[in-house]
N, C-alpha and C positions, 0 to 999 in steps of 0.2 A: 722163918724156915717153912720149906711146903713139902708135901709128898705129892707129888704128880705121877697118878696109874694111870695105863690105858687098859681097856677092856675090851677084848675079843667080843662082841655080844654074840656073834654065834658058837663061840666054844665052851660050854656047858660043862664037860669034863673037866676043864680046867679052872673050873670056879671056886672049887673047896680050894685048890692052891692057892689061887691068889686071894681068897680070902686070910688064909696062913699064913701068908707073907705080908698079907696088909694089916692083921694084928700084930705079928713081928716086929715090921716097923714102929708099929704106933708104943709098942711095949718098949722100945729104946730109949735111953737115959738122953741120949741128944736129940731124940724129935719130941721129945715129950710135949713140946709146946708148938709144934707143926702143926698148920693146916693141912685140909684134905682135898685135892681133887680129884674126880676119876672122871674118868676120859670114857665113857660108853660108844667103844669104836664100832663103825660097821651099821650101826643103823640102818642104810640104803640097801643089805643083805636081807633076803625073805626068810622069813622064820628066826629073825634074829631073837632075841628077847631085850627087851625095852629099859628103860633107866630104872624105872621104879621095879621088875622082877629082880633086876640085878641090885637093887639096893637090898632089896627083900630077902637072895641070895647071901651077900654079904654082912646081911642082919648090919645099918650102917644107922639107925635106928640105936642103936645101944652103945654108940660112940658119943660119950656127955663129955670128954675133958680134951677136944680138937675139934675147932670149926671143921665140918666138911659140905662139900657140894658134889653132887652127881651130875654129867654133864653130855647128853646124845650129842653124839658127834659122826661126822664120815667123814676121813682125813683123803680121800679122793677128789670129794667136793667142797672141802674146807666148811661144811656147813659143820655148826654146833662150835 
């Protein structure tokens, strides 16, 4: 089983949330044993913020019982 997010990187506001909904998830009796991907959408945006502030954001660093990976991405130009 996987948890696949995507991430605005330029919406900032909404960072604490989906931080709270991606401990939500991880805290469920059925993904307990899910991987992680986050989808760091928007990249090709100026002033976005980067994989690594957004890991740093979602403190993903302090996740030890699910593999995860963080992943830049621009779903306009399929890169990442």
């Amino acid at each position: 089983q996987f948890i696949i997010l995507v991430v605005d990187s330029i919406d900032r506001e909404r960072l604490s949330i989906t931080k709270e909904e991606l401990y939500r998830m991880l805290a469920h009796e059925d993904l307990r044993k899910a991987a992680v991907l986050i989808f760091a959408n928007k990249q090709d945006m100026k002033g976005c913020m980067t994989a690594a502030e957004i890991s740093t954001h979602l403190t993903l660093s302090s996740i030890k019982d699910h593999p995860w990976h963080i992943q830049s991405c621009c779903a306009l130009t399929g890169e990442g």
